[in-house]
DSSP file (Angstrom, degrees, kcal/mol; ACC not computed):
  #  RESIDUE AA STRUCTURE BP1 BP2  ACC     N-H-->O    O-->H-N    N-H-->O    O-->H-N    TCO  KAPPA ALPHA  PHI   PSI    X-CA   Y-CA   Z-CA
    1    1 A X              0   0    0      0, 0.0     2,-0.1     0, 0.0     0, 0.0   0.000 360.0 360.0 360.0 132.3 -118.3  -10.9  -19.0
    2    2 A X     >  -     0   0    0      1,-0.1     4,-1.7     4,-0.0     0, 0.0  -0.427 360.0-110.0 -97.8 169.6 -119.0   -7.2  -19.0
    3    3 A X  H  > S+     0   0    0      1,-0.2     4,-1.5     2,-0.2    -1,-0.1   0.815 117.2  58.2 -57.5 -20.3 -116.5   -4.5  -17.8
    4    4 A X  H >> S+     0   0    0      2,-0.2     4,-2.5     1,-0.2     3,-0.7   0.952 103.7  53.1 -84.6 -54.7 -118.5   -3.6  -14.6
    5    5 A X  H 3> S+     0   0    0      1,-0.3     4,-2.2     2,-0.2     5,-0.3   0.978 113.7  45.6 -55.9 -43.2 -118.2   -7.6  -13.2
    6    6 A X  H 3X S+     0   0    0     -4,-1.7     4,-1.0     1,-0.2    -1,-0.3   0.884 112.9  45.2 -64.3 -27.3 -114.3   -7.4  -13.7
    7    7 A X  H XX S+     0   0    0     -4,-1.5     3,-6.4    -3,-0.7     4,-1.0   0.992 116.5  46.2 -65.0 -46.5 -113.9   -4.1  -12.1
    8    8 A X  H >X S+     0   0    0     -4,-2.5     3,-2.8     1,-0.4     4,-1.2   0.906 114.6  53.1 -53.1 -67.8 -116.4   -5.5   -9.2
    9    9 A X  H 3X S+     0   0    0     -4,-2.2     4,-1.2     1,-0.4    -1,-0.4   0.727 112.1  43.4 -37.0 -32.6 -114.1   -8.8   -9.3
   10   10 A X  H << S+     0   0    0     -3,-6.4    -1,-0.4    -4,-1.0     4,-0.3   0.690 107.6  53.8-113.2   5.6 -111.0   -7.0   -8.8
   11   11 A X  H XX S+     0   0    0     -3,-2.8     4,-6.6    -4,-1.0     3,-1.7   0.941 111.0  51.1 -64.0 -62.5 -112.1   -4.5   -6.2
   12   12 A X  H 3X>S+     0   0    0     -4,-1.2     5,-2.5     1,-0.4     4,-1.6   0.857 116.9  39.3 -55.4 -48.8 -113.2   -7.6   -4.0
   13   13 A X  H 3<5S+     0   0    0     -4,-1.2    -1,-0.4    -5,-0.3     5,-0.4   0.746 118.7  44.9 -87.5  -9.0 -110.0   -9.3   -4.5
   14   14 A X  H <45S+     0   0    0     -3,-1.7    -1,-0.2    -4,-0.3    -2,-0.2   0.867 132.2  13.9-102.3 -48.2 -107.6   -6.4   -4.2
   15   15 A X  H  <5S+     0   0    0     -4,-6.6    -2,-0.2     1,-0.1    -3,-0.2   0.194 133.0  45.1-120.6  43.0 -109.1   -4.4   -1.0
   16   16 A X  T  <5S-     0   0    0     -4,-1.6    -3,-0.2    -5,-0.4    -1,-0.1   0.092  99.9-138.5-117.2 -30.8 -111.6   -7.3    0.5
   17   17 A X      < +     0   0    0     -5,-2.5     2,-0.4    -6,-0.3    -4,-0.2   0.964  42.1 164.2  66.2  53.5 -108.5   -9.9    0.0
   18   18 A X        -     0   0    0     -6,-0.8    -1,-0.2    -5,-0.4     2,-0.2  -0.815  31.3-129.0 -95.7 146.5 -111.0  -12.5   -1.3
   19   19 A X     >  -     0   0    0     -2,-0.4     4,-2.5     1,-0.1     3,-0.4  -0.577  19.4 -97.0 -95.2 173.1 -109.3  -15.3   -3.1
   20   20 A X  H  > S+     0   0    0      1,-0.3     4,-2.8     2,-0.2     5,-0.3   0.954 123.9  46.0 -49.6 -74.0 -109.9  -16.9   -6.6
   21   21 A X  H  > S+     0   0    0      1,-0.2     4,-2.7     2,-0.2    -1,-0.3   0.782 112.9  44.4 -38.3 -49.2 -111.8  -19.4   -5.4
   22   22 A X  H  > S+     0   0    0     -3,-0.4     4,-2.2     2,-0.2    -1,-0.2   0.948 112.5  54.7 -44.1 -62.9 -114.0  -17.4   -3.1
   23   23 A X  H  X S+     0   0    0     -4,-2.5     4,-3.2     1,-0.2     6,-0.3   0.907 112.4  43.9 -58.7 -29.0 -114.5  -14.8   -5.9
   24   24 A X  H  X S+     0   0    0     -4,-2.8     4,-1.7     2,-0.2     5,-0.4   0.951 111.6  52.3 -72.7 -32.4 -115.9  -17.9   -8.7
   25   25 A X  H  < S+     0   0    0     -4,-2.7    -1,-0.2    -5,-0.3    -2,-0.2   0.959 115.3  42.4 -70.5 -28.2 -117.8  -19.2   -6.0
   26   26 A X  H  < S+     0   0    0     -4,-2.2    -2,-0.2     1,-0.2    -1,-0.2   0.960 128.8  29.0 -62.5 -60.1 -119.3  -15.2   -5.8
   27   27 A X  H  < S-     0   0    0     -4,-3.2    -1,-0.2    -5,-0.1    -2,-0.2   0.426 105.9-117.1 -74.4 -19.5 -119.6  -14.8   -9.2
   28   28 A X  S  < S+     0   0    0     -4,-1.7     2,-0.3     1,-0.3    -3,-0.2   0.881  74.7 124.3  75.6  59.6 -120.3  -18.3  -10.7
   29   29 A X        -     0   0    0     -5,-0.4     2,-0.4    -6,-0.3    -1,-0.3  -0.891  69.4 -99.3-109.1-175.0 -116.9  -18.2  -12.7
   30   30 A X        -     0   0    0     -2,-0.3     4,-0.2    -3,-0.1    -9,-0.1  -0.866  31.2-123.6 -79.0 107.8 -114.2  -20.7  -12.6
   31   31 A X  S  > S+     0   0    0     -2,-0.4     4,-3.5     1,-0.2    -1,-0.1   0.342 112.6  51.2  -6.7 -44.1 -111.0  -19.9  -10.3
   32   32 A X  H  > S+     0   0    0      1,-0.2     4,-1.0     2,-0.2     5,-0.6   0.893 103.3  61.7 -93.6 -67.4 -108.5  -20.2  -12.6
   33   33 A X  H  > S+     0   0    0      2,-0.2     4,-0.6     1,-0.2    -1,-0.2   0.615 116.8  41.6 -10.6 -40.7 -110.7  -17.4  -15.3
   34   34 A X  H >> S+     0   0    0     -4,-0.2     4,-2.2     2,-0.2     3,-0.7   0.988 107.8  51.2 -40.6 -78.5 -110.2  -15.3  -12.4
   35   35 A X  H 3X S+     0   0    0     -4,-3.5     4,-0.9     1,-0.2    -2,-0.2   0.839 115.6  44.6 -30.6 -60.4 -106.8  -16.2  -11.7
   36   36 A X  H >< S+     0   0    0     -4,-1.0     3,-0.9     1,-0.2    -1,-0.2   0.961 113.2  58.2 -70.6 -29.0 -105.8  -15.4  -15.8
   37   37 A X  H << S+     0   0    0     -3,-0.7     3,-0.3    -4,-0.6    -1,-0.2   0.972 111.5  35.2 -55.8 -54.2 -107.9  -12.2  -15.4
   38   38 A X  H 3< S+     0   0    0     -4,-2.2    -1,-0.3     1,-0.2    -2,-0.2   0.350 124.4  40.5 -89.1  22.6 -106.2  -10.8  -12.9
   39   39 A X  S << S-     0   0    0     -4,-0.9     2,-0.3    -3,-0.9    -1,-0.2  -0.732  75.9-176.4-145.9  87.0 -103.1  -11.8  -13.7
   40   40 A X        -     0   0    0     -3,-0.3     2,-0.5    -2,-0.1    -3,-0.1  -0.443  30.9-106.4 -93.2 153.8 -102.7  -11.5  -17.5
   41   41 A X        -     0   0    0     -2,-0.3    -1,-0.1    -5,-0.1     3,-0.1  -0.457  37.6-104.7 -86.6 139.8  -99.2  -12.8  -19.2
   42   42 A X        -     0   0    0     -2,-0.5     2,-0.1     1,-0.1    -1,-0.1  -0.289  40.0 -96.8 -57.8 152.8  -97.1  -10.5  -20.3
   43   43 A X        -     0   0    0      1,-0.1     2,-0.2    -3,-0.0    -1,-0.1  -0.447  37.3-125.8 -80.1 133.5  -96.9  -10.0  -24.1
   44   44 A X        -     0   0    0     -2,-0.1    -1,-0.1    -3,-0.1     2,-0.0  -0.409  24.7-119.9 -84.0 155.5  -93.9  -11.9  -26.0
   45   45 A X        -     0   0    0     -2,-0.2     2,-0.3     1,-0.0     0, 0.0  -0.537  19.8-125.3 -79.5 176.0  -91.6   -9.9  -28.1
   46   46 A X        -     0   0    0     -2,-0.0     2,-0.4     0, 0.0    -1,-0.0  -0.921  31.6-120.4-139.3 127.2  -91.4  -10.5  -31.4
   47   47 A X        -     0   0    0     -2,-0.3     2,-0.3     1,-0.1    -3,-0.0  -0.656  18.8-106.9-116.5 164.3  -88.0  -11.2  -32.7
   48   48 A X        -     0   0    0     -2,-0.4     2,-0.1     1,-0.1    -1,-0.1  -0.340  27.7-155.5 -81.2 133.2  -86.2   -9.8  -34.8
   49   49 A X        +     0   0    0     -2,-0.3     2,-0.3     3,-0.0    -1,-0.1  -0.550  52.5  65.9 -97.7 148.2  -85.8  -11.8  -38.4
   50   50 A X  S    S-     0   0    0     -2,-0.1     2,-0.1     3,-0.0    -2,-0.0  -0.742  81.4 -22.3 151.4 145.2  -82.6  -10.9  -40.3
   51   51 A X        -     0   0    0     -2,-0.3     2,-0.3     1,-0.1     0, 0.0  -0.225  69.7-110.4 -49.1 126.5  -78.6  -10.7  -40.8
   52   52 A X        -     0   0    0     -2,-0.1    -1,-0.1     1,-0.1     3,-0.1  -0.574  19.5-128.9 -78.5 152.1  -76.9  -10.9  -37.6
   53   53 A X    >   -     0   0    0     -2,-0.3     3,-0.6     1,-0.1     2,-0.3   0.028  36.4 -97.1-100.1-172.6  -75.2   -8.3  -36.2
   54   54 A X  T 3  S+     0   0    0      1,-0.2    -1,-0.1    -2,-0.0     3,-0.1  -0.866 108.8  35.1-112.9 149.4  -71.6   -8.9  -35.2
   55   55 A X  T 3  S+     0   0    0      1,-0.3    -1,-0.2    -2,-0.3     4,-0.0   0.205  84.4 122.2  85.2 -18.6  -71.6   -9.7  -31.3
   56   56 A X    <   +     0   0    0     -3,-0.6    -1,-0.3     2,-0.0    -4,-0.0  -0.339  64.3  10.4 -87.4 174.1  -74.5  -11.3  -31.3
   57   57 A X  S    S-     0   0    0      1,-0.1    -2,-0.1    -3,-0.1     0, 0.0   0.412  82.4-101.0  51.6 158.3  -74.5  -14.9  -30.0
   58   58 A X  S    S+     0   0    0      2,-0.1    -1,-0.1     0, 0.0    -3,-0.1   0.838  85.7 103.1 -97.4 -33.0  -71.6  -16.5  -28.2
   59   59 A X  S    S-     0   0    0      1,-0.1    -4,-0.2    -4,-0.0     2,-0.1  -0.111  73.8-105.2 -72.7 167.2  -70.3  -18.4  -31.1
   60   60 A X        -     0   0    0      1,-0.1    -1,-0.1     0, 0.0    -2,-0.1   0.009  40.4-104.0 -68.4 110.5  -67.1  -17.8  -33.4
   61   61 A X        -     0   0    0     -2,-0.1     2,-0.3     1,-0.1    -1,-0.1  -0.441  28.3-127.8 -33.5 132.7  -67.6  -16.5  -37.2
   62   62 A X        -     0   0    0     -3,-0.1    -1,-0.1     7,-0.0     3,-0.0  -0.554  28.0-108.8 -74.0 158.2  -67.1  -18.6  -39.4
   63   63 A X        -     0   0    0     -2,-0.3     3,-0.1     5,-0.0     0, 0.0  -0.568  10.0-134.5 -77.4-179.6  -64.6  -17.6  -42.2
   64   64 A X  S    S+     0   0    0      1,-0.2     2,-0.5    -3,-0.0     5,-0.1   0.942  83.4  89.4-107.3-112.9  -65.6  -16.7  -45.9
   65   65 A X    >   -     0   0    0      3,-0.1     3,-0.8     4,-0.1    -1,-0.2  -0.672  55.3-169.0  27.8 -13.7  -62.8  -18.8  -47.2
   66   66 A X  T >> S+     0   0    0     -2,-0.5     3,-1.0     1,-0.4     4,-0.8   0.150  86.1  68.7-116.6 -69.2  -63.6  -22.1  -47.7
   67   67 A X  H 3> S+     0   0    0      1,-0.3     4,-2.5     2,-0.2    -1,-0.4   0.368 110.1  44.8  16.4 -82.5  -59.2  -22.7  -48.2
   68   68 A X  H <> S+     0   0    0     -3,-0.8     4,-2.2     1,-0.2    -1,-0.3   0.784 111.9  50.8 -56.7 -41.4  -59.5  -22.0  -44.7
   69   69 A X  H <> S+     0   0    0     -3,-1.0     4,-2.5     1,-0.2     5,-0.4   0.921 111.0  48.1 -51.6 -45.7  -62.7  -24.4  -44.2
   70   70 A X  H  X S+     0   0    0     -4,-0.8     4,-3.9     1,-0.2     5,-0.5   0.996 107.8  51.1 -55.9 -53.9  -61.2  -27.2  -45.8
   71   71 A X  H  X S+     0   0    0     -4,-2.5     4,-3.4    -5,-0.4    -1,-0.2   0.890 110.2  48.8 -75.0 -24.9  -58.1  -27.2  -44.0
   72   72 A X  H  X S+     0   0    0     -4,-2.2     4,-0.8     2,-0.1    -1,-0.3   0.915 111.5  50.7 -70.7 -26.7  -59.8  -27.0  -40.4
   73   73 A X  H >X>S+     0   0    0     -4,-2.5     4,-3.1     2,-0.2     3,-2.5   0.997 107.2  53.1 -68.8 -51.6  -62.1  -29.8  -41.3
   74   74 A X  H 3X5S+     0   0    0     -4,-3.9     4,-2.8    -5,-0.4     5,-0.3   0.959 114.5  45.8 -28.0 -53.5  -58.7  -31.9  -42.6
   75   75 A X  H 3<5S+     0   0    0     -4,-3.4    -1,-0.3    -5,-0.5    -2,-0.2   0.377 108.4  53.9 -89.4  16.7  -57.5  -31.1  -39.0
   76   76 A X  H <X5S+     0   0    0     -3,-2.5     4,-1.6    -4,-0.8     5,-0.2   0.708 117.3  39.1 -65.7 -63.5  -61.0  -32.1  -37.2
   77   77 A X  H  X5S+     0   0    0     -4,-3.1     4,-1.8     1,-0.2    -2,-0.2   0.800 110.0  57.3 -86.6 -15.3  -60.8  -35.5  -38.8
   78   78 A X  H  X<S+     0   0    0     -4,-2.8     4,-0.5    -5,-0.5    -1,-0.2   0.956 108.2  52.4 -33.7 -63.6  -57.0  -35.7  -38.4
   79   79 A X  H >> S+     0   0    0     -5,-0.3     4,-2.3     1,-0.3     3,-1.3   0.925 110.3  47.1 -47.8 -37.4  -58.0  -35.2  -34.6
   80   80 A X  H 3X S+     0   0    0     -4,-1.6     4,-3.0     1,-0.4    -1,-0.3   0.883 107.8  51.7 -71.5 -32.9  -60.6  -38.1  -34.7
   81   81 A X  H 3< S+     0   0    0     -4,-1.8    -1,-0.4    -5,-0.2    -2,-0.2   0.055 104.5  57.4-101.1  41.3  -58.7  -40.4  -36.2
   82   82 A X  H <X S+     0   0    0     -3,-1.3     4,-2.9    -4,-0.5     5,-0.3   0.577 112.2  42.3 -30.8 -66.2  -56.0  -39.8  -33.7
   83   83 A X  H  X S+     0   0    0     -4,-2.3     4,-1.7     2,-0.2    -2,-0.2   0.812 111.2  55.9 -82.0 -33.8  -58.4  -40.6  -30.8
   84   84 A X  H >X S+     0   0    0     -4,-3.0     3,-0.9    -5,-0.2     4,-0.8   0.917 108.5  46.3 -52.4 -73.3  -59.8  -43.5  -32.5
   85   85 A X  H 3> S+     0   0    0      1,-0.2     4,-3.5    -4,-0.2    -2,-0.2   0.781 110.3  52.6 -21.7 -51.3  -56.6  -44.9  -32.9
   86   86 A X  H 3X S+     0   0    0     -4,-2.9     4,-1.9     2,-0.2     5,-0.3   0.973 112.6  47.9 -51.7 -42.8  -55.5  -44.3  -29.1
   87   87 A X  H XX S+     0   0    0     -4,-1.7     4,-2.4    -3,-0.9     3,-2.1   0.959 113.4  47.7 -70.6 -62.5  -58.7  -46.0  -27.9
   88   88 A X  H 3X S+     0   0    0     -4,-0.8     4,-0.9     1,-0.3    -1,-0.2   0.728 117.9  36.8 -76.6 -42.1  -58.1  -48.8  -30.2
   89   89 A X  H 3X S+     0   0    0     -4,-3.5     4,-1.2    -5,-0.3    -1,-0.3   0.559 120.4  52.5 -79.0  -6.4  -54.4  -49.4  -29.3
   90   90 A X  H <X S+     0   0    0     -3,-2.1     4,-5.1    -4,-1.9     5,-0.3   0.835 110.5  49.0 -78.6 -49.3  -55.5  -48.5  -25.6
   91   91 A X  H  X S+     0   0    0     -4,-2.4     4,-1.2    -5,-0.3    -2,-0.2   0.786 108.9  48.2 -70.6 -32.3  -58.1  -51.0  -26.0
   92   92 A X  H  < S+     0   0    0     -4,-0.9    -1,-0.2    -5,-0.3    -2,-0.1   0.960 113.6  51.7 -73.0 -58.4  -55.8  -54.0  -27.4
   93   93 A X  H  < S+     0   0    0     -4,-1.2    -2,-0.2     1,-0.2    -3,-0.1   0.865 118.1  34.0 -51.0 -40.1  -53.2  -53.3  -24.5
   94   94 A X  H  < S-     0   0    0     -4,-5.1    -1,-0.2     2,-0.2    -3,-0.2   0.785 100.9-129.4-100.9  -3.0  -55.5  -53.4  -21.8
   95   95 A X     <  +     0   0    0     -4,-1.2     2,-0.2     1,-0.4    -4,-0.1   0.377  62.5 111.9 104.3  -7.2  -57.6  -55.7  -23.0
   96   96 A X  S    S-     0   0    0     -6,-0.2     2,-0.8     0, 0.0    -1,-0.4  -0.439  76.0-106.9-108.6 163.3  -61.0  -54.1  -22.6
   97   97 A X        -     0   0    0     -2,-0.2    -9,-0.0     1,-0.1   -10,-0.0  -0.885  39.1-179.0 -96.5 105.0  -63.5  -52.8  -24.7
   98   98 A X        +     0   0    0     -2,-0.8     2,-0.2   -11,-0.1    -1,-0.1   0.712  55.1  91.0 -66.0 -31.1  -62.8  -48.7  -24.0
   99   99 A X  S    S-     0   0    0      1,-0.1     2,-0.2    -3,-0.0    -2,-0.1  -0.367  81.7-114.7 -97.8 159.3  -65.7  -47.6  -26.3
  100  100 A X        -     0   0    0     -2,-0.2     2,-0.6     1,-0.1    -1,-0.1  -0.537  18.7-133.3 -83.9 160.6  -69.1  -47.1  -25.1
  101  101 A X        -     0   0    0     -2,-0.2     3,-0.1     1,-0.1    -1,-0.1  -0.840   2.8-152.7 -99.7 137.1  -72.1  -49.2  -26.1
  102  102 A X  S    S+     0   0    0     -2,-0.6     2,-0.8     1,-0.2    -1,-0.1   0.559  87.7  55.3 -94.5 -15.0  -75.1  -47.4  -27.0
  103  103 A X  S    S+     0   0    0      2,-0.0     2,-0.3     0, 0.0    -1,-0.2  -0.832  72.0 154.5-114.7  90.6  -77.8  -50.3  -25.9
  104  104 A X        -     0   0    0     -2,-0.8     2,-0.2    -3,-0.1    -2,-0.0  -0.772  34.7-146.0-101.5 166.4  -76.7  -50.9  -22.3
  105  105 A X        -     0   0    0     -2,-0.3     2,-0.3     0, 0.0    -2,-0.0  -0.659  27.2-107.8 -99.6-173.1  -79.2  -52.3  -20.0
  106  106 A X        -     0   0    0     -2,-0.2     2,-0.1     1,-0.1     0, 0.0  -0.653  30.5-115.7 -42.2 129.0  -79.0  -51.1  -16.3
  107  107 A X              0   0    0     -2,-0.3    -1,-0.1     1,-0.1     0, 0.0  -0.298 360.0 360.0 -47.6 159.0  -77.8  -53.4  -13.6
  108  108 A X              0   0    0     -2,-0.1    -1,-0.1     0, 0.0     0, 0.0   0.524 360.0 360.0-127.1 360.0  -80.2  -54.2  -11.1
């Protein structure tokens, strides 16, 4: 398509208030080739590859340490096997199965 049909194509639609369709039917193209012509998508940014800057992102630093790594993971899996345990002795007392099953059907 040469530059003179696009201008013509976007004069019609801009100050005659012809619509996509109208204009393919004018022109032989197909609506929406109009439609992306005059309305092109904006260009993506390109991001930037690299160390992260401090600030960036909502999550926490981790530390350099690993001392310090070890000892929160001890006290993660401390924590889990706390909660297992509750569920399990929760689960004995009342009598129910507490934990969830990962193939349930629906009811109907």
């Amino acid at each position: 398509m040469d530059k003179k049909t696009k201008i013509r194509i976007k004069y019609d639609h801009d100050s005659n208030g012809l619509s996509y369709r109208i204009l393919g039917e004018k022109y032989g193209i197909g609506h929406t080739t109009i439609y992306a012509m005059l309305n092109p998508k904006p260009k993506k940014q390109e991001k930037t590859k690299g160390p992260r800057q401090k600030g960036q992102g909502d999550e926490a630093p981790l530390p350099e340490d690993i001392k310090t790594l070890k000892a929160k993971l001890r006290e993660a899996l401390l924590i889990i096997e706390l909660q297992d345990t509750m569920i399990n002795i929760a689960s004995k007392e009342l009598g129910v199965d507490l934990r969830k099953k990962h193939v349930t059907r629906q009811s109907k």
